[in-house]
C-alpha positions in Angstrom: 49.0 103.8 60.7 45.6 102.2 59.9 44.5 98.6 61.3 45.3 97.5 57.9 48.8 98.1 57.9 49.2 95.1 60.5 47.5 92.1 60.8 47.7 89.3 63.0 48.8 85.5 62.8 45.6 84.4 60.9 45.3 87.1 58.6 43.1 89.4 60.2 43.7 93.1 60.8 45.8 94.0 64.6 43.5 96.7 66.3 45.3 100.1 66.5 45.9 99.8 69.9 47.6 96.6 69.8 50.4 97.8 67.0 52.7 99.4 69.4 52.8 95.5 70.8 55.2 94.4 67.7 59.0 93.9 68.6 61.4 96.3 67.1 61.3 95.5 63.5 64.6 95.6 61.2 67.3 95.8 63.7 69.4 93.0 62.6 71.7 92.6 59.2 73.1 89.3 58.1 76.3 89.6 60.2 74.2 90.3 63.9 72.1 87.6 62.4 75.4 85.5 62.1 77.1 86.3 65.2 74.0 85.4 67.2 73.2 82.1 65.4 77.0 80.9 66.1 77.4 82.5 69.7 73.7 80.7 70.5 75.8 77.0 69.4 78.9 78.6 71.9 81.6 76.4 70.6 83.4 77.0 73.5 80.9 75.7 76.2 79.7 72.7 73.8 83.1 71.6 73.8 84.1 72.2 77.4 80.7 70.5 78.1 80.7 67.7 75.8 84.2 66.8 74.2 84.8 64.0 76.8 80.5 62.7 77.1 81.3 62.0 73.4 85.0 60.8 73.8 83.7 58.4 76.5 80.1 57.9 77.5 79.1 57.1 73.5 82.3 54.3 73.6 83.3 56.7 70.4 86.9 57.3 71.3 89.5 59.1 68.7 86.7 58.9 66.0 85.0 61.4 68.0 85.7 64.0 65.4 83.6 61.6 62.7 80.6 62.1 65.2 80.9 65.7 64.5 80.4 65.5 60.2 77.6 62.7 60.7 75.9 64.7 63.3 75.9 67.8 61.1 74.4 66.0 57.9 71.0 65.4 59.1 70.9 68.9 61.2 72.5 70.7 57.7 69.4 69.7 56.6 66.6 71.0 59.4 68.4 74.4 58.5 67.4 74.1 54.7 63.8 73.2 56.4 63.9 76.6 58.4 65.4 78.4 55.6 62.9 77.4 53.5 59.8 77.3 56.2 60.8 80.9 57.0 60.7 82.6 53.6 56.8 81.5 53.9 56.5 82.3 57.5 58.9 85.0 59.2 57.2 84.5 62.8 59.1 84.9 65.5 57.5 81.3 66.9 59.7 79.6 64.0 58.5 75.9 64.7 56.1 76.5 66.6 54.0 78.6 64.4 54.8 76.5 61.1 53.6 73.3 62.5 50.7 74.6 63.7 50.0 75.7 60.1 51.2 73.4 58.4 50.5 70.2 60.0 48.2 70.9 63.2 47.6 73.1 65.9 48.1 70.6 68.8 51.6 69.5 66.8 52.6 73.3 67.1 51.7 74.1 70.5 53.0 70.6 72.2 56.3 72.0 70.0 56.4 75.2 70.9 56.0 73.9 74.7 58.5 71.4 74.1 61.3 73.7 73.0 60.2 76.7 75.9 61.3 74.3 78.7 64.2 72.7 76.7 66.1 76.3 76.9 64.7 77.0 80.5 66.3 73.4 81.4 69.5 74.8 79.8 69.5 78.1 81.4 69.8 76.2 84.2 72.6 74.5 84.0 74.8 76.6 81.7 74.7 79.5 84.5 75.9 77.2 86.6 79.1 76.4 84.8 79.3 80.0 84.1 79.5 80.4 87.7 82.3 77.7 88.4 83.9 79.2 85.5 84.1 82.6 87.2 85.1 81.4 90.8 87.8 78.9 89.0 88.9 82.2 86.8 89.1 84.3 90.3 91.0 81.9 92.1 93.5 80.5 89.5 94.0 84.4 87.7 94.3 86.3 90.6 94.0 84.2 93.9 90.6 86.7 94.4 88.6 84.0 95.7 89.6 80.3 98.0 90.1 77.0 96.2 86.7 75.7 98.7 85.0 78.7 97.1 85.2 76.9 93.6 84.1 73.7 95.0 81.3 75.0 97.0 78.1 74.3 95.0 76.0 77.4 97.0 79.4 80.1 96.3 78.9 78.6 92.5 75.3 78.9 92.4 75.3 82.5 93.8 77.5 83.9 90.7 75.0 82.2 88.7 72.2 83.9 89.6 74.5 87.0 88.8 74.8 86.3 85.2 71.8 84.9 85.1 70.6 88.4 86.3 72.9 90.3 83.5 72.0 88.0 80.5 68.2 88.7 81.3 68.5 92.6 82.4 70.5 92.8 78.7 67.6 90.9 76.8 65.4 92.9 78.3 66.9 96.2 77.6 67.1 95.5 73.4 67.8 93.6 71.1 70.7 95.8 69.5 72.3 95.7 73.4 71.9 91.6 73.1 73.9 91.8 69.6 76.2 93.8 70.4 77.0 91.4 73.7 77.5 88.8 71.4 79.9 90.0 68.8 81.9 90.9 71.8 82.1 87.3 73.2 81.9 85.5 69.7 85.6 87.6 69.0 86.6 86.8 72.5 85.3 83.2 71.8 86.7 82.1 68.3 90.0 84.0 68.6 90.8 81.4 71.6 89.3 78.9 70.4 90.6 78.8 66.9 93.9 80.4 67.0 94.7 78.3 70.2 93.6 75.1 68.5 95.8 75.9 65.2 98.5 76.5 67.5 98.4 73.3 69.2 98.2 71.7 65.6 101.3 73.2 64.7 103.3 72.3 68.2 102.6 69.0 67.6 103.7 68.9 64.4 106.9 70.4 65.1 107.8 69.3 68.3 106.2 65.8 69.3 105.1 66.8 73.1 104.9 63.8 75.2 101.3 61.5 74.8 100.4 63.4 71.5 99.3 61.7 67.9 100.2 62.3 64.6 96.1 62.9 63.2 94.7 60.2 61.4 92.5 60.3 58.2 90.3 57.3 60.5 89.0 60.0 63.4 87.0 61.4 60.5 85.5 58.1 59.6 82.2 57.3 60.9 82.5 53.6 59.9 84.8 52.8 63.2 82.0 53.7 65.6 80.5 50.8 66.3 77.2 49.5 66.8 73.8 51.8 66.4 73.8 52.4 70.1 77.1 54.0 70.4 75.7 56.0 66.7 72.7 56.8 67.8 74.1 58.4 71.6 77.3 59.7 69.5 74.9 61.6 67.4 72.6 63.1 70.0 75.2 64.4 71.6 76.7 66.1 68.2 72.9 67.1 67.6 73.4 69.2 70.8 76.8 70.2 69.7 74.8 72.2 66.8 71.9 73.0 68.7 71.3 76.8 68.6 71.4 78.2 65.0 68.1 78.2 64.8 67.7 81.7 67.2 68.4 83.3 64.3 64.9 82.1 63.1 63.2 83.4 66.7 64.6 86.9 65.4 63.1 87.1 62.2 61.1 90.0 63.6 63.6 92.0 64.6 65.9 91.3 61.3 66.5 93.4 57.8 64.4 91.1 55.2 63.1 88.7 57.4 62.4 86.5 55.0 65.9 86.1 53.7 68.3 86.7 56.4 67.8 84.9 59.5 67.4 81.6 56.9 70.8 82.6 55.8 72.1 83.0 58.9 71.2 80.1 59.9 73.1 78.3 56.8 76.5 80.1 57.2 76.5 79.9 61.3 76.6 75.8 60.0 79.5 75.4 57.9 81.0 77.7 60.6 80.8 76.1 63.2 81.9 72.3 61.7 85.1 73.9 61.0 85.5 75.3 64.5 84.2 71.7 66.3 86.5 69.6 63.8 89.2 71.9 63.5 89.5 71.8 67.9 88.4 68.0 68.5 90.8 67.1 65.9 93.9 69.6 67.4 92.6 68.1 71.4 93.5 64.9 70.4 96.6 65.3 68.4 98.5 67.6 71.5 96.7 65.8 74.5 96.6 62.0 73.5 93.2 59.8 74.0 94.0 59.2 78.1 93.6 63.7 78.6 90.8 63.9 76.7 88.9 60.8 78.8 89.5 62.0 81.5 89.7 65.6 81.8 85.6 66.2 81.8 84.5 69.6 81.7 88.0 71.0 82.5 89.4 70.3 79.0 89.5 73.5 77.3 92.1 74.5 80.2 94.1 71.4 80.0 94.1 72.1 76.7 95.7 75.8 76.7 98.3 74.8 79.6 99.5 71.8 77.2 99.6 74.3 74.7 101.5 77.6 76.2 101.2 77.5 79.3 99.1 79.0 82.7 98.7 82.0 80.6 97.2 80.1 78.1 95.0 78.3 80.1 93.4 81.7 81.8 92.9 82.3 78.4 90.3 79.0 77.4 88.8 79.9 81.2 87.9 83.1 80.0 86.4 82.1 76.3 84.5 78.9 78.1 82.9 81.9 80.3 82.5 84.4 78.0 81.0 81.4 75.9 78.5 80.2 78.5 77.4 83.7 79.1 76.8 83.9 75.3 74.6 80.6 75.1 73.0 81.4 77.9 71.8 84.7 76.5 71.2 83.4 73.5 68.8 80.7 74.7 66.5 82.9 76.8 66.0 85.1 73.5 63.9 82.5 71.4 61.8 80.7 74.9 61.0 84.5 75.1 59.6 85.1 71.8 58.3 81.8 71.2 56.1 82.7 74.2 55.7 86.1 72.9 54.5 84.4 69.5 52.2 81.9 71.3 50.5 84.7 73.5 50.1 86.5 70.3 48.4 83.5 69.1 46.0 83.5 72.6 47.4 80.5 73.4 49.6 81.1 76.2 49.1 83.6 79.2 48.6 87.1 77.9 51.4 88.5 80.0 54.0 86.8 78.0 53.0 88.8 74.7 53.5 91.7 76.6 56.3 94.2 74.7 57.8 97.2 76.5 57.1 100.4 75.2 60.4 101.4 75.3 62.7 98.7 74.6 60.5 97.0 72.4 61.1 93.6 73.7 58.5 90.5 75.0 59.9 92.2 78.5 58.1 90.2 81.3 58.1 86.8 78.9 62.1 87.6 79.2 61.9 87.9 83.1 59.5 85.1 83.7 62.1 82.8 81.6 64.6 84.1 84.0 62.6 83.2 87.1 62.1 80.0 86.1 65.7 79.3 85.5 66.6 81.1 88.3 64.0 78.2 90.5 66.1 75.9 88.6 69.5 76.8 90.0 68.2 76.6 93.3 66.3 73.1 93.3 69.6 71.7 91.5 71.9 73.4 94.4 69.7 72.6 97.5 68.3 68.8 96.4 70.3 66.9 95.4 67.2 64.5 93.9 66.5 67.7 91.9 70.2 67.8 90.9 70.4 64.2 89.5 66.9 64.4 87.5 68.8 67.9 85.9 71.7 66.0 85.2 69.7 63.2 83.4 67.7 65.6 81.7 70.5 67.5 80.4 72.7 64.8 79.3 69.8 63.6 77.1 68.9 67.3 76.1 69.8 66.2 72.3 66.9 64.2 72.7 65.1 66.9 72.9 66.5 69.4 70.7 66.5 66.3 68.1 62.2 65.9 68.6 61.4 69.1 67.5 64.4 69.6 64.7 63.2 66.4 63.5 59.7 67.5 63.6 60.3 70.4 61.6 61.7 68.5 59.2 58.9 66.5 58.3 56.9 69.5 58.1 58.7 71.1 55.7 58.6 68.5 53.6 55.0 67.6 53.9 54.6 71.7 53.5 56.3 71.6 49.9 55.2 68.2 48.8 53.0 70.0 45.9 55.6 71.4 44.8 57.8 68.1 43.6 58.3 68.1 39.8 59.2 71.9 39.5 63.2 71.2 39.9 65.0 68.7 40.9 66.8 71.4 43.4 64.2 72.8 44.8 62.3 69.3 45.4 65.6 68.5 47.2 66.5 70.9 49.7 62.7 71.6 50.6 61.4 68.0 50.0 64.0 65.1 50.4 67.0 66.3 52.3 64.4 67.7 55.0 62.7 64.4 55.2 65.4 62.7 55.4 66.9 64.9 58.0 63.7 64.7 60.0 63.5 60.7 60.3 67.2 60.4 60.7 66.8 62.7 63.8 63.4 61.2 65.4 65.4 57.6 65.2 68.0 59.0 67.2 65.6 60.7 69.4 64.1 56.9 69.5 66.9 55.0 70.0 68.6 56.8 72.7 65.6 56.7 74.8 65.2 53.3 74.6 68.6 52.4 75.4 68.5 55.2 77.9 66.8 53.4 80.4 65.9 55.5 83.5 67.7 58.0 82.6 65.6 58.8 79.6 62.4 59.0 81.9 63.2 62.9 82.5 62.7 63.7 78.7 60.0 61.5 78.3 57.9 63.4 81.1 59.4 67.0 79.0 58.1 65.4 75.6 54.8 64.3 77.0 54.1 67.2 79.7 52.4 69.2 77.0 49.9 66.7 75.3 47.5 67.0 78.7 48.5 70.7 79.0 47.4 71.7 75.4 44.3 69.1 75.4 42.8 71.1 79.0 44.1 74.6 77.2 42.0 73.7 74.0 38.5 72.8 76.6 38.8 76.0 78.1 39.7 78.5 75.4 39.5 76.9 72.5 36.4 78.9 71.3 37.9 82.3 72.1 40.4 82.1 69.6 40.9 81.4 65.5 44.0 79.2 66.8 42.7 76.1 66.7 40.8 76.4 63.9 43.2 78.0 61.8 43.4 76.7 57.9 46.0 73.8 57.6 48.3 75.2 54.6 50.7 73.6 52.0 52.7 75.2 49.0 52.2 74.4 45.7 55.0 76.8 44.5 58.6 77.1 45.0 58.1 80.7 45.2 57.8 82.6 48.2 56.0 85.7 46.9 52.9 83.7 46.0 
């Protein structure tokens, strides 16, 4: 292979002896592309996680399932924006690397940043539910473990540094070892999760349990939520309902066509996953009434399957909310990995983290020091409680988040194809108007819920602004050692890709 065969971020050729640094390159069809777009959302775990926040804290109530279709309008249409930003640009960065082209370099790192410690901040806490999972899974399935061994926060925290251990060791090892982890769990996952949901559907329908409701066209109507507050928190919470298709993206290099698939992936894993969210908010309410769903918290997936057949049933929703959480937690060290990988590659992050094994073909230490930092995570939420309550906050509001830099991307695709307006009313709209419209519906919500927030809203106001200072002293130092940040600012004046 001669340097010409590769070449870098910028254009320029990759030195020989830096070619055996690229991840491992068409691994993934459309279906592993799929199955980790949707197992990266984890149905299960949003649910288990969320159902009740928007049930109660949003003041939503039965039109919960309403929050659901408005919250996947304006996110339908950030995945046009990556669809359409990654047919130009199939990095492995995604959003990190297109802003940086196409609006600045400081956008694009500060992005980049922003979405690195949103998935550490998750892989905090979602190990940590695996972990209660497990215990609650032991004790209840098979009496292997005490009731005070659930309840104890260190007994909990110990299993997940396990898992924690096993998702990273399997990230590690390959990507074709990740996917085919995930289409075991996404089976595991949607069979519970779908054919237990139709099944409560049907009992209720033909035999009236006590506290159920006949479904009501109104839960789908997003007219009875009232007031923009109530919308605005409603829909940050669906935001992170969605959140997750987008790793697809983050394994462009390591997919068949990279231009095409991981886009379309991203598309289908969307339209997927409503029908699974509607189709089990909708069957919750109907066989458990308003009152269980209140107040069940993150225990409602196994009130669910008891309700519906029984203990066995409920083992069954343990098992899928772990498998589940396992899943997302996996599939959310995979892109802080490679967007590190991709910003290394760029010389804008510590060389280490664009370090690929030789073997595996993965950003190997990236994965590990993801891990770590996760791993520092579980401990400072199990051992301060200060620490704890600041996690809590942060992940409560982690739509915010995940709502900045889909919002973001939005506008930048958009802005990226505004040349382009005149050559087709369908292009112009799914790369021009539906994107910018997705993008300023998502930074008001970002907006709104930190304002009405209040203190709790400081946590991902110090995560949004951490990396302004960070990428300003970054720039001082190094900023003459690499093309980075004087790269060419690009736009398209063509809907098509080849040009």
């Amino acid at each position: 292979m001669s340097i010409n065969d590769v070449t870098g971020p910028f254009g320029a050729p990759v030195p020989e002896g830096e070619v055996s640094q690229q991840l491992r390159a068409d691994e993934l069809n459309l279906l592993d592309a799929t199955a980790v777009a949707v197992s990266s959302v984890a149905p299960a775990y949003s649910i288990a996680s969320t159902m009740t926040a928007v049930f109660v804290i949003a003041g939503i109530g039965l039109a919960a399932p309403s929050v659901l279709l408005i919250s996947f309008v304006p996110v339908m249409f950030i995945a046009l924006s990556y669809f359409h930003l990654n047919r130009r640009n199939p990095n492995c960065g995604a959003s990190y690397s297109w802003l940086s082209q196409i609006v600045s370099p400081g956008v694009g790192w500060v992005n980049g940043w922003i979405q690195v410690w949103t998935s550490v901040l998750f892989c905090t806490t979602a190990p940590l539910l695996a972990g209660g999972y497990t215990l609650q899974f032991l004790h209840t399935a098979f009496n292997a473990v005490s009731a005070s061994s659930v309840n104890n926060p260190k007994d909990v925290a110990v299993v997940a540094a396990l898992w924690l251990f096993v998702v990273v060791a399997i990230c590690v090892y390959g990507i074709r070892w990740t996917t085919n982890a995930q289409w075991v769990m996404v089976i595991i996952e949607y069979i519970a999760v779908v054919g237990f949901s139709i099944g409560g559907i049907i009992k209720v329908l033909v035999s009236h349990p006590v506290h159920s409701l006949n479904f009501s066209i109104a839960w789908l109507n997003p007219t009875h939520i009232h007031g923009y507050a109530a919308l605005a928190s409603g829909l940050a919470l669906g935001v992170f309902f969605f959140w997750g298709w987008d790793t697809a993206m983050n394994l462009n290099e390591e997919s068949k066509d990279s231009t095409k698939i991981p886009g379309r992936a991203g598309l289908i894993s969307m339209w997927l996953l409503l029908f699974v969210f509607v189709l089990n908010f909708v069957a919750a309410q109907m066989l458990l009434g308003s009152h269980a769903v209140a107040n069940q918290g993150p225990e409602v997936l196994f009130y669910f399957g008891q309700q519906f057949a029984g203990k066995w049933a409920s083992y069954v929703m343990i098992f899928a909310v772990l498998s589940s959480t396992v899943a997302t937690t996996q599939t959310t060290v995979l892109p802080a990995a490679r967007i590190t990988y991709s910003m290394a590659r760029d010389g804008v992050f510590p060389k280490l983290f664009g370090t690929v094994h030789e073997k595996y073909k993965t950003p190997a230490l990236g994965t590990v020091i993801v891990g770590l930092l996760s791993m520092f995570g579980i401990l400072l939420t199990t051992f301060s409680s200060s620490s704890a309550s600041v996690f809590n906050n942060l992940v409560a509001n982690i739509g915010v988040l995940v709502a900045f830099y889909y919002g973001l991307t939005g506008l930048a695709c958009a802005w990226a194809f505004r040349k382009t307006i005149g050559q087709g009313f369908r292009n112009n709209l799914t790369m021009v108007y539906l994107p910018f419209i997705g993008g300023v519906t998502l930074l008001y919500v970002c907006y709104q819920v930190m304002v009405s927030g209040g203190s709790t809203a400081i946590p991902d106001m110090v995560v949004l602004g951490s990396g302004i200072p960070i990428y300003l002293l970054m720039k001082l130092r190094i900023g003459k050692r690499t093309p980075f940040f004087t790269q060419r600012i690009v736009s398209y004046d063509t809907v098509d890709a080849a040009d």
